[in-house]
C-alpha positions as CSV (number, residue, x, y, z in Angstrom):
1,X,-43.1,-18.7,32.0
2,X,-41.4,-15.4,31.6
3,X,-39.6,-14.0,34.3
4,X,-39.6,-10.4,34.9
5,X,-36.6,-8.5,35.9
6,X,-37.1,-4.8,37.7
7,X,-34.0,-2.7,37.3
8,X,-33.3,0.1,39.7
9,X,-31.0,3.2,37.6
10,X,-30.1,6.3,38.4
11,X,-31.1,9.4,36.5
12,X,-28.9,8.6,33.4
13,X,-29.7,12.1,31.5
14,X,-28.5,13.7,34.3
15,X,-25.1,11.9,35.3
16,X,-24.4,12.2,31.3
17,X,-25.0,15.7,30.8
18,X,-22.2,16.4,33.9
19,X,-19.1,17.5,33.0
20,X,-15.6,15.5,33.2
21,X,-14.6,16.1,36.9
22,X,-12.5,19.1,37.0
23,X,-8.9,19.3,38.4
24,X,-8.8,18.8,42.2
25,X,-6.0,20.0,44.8
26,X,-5.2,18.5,48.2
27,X,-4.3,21.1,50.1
28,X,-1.4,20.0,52.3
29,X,-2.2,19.7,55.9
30,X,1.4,20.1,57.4
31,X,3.9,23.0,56.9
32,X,6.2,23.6,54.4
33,X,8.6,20.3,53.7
34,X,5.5,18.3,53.2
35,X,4.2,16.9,49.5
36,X,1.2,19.0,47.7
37,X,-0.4,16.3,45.1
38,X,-2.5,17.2,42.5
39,X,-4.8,15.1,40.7
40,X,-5.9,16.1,37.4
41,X,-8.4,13.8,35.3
42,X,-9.5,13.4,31.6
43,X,-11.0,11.3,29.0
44,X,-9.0,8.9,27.0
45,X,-8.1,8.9,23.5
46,X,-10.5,7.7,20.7
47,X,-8.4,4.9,20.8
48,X,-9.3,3.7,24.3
49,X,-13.1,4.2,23.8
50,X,-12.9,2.2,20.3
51,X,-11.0,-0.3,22.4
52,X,-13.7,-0.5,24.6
53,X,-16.6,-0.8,21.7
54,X,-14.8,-3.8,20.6
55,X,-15.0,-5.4,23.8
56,X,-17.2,-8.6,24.1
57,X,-20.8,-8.2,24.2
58,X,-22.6,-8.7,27.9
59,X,-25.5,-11.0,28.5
60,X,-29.1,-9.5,26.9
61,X,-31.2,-8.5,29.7
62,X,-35.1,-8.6,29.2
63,X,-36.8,-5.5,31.1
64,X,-40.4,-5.2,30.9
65,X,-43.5,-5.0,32.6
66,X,-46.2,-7.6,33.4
67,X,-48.5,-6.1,31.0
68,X,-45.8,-6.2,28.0
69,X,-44.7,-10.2,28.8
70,X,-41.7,-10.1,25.8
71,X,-40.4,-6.8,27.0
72,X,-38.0,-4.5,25.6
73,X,-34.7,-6.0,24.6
74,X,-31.4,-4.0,26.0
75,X,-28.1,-4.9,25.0
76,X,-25.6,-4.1,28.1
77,X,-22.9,-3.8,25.3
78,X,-25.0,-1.1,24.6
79,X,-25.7,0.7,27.6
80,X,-22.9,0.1,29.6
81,X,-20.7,2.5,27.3
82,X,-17.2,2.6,29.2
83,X,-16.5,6.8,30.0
84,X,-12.5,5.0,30.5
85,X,-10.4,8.5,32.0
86,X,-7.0,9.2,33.6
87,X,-5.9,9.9,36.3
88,X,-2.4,11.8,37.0
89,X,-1.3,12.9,40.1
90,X,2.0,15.3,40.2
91,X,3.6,15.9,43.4
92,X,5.3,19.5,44.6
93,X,7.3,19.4,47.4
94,X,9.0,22.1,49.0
95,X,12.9,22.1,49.6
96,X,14.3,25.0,50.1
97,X,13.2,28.2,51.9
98,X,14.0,31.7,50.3
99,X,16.7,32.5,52.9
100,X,18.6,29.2,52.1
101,X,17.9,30.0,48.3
102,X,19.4,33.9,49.0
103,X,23.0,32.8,50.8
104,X,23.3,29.8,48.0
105,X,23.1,32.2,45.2
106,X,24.8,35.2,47.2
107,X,28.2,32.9,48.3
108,X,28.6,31.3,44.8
109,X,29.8,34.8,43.0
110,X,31.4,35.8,46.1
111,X,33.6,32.5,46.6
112,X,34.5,32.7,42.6
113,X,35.7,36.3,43.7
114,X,37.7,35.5,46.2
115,X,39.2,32.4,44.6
116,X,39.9,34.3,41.6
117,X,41.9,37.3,43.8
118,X,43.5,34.9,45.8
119,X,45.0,33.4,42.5
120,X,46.2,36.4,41.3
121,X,47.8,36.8,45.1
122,X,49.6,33.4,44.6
123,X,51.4,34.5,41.2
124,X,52.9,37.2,43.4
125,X,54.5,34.1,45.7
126,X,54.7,31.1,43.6
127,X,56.3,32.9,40.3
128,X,60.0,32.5,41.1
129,X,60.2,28.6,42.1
130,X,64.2,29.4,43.3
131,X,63.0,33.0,45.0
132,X,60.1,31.4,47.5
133,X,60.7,27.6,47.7
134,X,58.8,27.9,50.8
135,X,56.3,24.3,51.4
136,X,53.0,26.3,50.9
137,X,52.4,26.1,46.9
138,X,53.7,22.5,46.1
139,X,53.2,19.0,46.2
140,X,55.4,16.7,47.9
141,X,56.9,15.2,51.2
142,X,59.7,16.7,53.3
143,X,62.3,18.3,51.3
144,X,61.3,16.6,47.8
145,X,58.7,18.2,45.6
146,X,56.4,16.8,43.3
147,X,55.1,20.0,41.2
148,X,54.5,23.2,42.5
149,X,51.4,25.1,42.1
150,X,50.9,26.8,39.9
151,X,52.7,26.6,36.9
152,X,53.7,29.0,34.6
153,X,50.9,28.2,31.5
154,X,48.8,28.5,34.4
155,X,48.7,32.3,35.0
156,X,50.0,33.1,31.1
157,X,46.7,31.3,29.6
158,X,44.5,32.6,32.6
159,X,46.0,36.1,32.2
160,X,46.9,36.2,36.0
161,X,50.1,37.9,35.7
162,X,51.2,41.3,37.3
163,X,47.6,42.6,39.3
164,X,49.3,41.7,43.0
165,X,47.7,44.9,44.1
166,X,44.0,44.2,42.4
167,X,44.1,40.7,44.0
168,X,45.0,42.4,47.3
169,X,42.2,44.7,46.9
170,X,39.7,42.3,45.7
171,X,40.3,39.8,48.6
172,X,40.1,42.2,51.3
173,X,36.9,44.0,50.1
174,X,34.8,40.5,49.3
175,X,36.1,38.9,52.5
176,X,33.5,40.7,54.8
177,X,30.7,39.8,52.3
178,X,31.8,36.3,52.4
179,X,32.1,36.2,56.0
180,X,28.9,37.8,56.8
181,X,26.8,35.5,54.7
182,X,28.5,32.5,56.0
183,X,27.4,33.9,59.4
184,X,24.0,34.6,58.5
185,X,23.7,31.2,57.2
186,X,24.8,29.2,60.0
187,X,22.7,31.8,62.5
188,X,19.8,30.3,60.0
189,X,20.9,27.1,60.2
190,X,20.7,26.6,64.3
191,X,17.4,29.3,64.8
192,X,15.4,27.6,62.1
193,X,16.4,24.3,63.3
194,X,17.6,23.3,59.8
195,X,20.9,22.0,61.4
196,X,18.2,18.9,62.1
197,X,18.7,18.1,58.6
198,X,21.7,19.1,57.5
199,X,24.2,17.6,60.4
200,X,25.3,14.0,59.9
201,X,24.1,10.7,61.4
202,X,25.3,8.1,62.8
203,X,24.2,5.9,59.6
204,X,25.7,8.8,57.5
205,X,28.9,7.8,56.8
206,X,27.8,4.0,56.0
207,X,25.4,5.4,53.9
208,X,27.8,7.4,52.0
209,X,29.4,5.0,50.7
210,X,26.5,3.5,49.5
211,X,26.1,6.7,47.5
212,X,29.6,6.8,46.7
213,X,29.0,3.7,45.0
214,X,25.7,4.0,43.3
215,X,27.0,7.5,41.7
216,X,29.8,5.7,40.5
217,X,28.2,2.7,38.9
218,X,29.7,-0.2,41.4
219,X,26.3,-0.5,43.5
220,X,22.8,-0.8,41.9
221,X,20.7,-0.1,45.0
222,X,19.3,3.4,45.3
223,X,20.2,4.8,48.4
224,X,17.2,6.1,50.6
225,X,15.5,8.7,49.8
226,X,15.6,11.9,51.8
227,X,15.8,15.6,51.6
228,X,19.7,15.4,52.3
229,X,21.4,12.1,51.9
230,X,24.5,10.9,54.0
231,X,26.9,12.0,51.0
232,X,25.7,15.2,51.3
233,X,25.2,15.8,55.0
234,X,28.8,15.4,55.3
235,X,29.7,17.4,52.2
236,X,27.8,20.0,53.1
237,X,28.4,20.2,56.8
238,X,32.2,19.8,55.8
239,X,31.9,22.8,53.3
240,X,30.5,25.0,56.1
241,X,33.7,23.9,58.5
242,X,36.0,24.9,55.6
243,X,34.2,28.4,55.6
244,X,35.0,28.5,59.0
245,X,38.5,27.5,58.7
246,X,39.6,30.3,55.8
247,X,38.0,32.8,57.6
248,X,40.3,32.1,60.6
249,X,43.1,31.4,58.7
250,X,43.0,34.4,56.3
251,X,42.5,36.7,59.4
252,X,45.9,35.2,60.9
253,X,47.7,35.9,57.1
254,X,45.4,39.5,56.9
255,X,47.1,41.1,60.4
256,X,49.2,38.1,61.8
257,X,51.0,40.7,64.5
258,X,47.5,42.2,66.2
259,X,45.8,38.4,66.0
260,X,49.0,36.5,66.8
261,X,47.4,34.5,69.4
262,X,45.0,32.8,66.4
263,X,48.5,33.1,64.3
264,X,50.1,31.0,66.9
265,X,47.1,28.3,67.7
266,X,47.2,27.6,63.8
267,X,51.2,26.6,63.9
268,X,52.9,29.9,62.7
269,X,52.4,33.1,59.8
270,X,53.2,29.8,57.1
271,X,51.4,26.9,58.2
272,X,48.2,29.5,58.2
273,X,49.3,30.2,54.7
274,X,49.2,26.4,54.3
275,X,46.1,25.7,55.5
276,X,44.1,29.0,54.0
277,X,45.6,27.4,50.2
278,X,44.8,24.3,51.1
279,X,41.0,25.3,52.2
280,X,41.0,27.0,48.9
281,X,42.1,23.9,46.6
282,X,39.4,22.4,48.7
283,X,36.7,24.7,47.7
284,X,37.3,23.7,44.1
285,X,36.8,20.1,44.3
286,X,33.2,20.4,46.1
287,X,32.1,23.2,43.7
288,X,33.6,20.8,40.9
289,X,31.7,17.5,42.4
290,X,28.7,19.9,43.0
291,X,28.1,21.2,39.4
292,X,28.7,17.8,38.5
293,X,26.0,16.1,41.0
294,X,23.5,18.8,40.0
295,X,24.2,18.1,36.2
296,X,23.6,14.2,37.1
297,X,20.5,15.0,39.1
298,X,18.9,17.3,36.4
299,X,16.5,20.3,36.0
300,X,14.4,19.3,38.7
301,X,16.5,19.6,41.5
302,X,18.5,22.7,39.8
303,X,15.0,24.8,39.8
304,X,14.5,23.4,43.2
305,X,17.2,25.7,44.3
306,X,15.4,28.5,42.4
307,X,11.6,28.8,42.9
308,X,12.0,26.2,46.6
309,X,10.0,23.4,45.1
310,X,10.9,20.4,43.7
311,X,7.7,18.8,41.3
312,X,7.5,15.2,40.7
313,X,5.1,13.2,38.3
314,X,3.3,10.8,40.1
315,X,1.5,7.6,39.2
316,X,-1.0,7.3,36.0
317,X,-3.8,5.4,36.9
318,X,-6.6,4.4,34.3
319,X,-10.3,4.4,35.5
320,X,-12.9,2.9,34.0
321,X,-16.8,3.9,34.9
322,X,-19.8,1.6,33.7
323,X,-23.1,3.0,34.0
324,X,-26.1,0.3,33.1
């Protein structure tokens, strides 16, 4: 006795003759700082659907009616062609708003500026070791010097030599520039409540050194992922206290007589010198570790700081739809 199976399908001219299913975008449903996915699908290669041809043949179902006992033989190899696709999803998230992006790319010539008048300042001072042996331009403890800064290759290869009154110029023009964008960016910081994620924690420091140590090879763990790490909460917290502290300084070296009371609370006309080189030497180590972070962490995070967004490649996931 035959037994009759009844099959129920959909409409299969009409799910085949539908297109691929086009690109779709999550809209994000919280405000900048949140993740934007995008899915995108497509078929296969012609490799994938051969792969799928040669898989093994499926059981031969017998659909008829009771009028036609022997039926009409389907082979599910047959019919259930695998449409295999693939799914990629790529991830944009925002990191930086166009007022942070403004200052960043607004300080960076105007700190090379005044770094670069400041030098040609120094040569002015530091030229004759025997004429100024003050303790601002050197390296040692007490009485005993290590090396002075700078030597003389130093300005001769740099061409630094002689332009006292174009440094003088140069440092007291920039200086309000450079103090009035360091302003506006910590009024930013504190209204826009970006402080929130730029001041360090108390896990900060602890997780700095985990940083520390992953950057330099000794630890393999990757640190947790954030929008600012520990390392760089405190470098970049730190870098905004430095701003603070050469524009206080170089006002006490700028008119020491009519802001002697700032002269005084920094320990004298040379200790402000001290500090306000010091500051400066400063500055070149972060931007130094900087480029060299942003080198390490690639193009990704280096147009972050352009266009705001960072875009990441997500999972690839493969799908693979039977019909019967």
């Amino acid at each position: 006795m035959n037994e009759h199976y009844q099959i129920q399908r959909d409409d299969e001219s009409n799910s085949a003759a539908e297109p691929s299913p086009k690109s779709t975008i999550d809209q994000p449903a919280e405000p900048p700082g949140s993740a934007l996915k995008i899915q995108s699908t497509g078929l296969l290669s012609d490799r994938s659907t051969k792969a799928s041809d040669n898989a093994p043949e499926s059981a031969v179902i017998s659909a008829g009616s009771p009028d036609d006992p022997n039926g009409a033989q389907a082979n599910a190899r047959g019919e259930s062609r695998q449409d295999a696709t693939m799914e990629e999803t790529v991830t944009i998230e925002h990191k930086h708003s166009p007022a942070i992006r403004w200052m960043h790319w607004i300080n960076f010539p105007l700190l090379a500026l005044m770094i670069y008048s400041g030098l040609l300042i120094y040569w002015a001072d530091s030229q004759h070791e025997a004429l100024n042996a003050h303790r601002v331009y050197r390296v040692g403890f007490g009485s005993w010097t290590l090396f002075r800064l700078f030597p003389s290759w130093f300005y001769n290869n740099l061409h630094l030599k002689f332009q006292l009154a174009k440094g003088l110029g140069y440092h007291f023009f920039f200086m309000w520039f450079f103090a009035l964008n360091g302003m506006a960016y910590v009024l930013y910081t504190i209204f826009s409540d970006h402080w929130r994620e730029l001041l360090p924690m108390r896990h900060s420091f602890g997780e700095a050194i985990g940083v520390t140590l992953h950057d330099l090879g000794f630890n393999k763990r990757h640190p947790p992922q954030s929008k600012f790490n520990g390392a760089q909460r405190i470098a970049y917290t730190g870098v905004i206290l430095m701003g603070a502290g050469s524009l206080l300084t170089g006002l006490a070296i700028y008119k020491p007589t009519q802001l002697h009371v700032i002269t005084a609370l920094l320990g004298g006309y040379e200790m402000a010198r001290w500090f306000h080189f010091w500051l400066t030497i400063g500055y070149v180590g972060f931007f130094l570790a900087h480029v060299a972070q942003v080198i390490r962490a690639g193009w990704n995070n280096f147009r972050a700081m352009i266009v705001g967004y960072r875009i990441s490649p997500g999972e690839r996931a493969e799908h693979d739809e039977q019909s019967l």
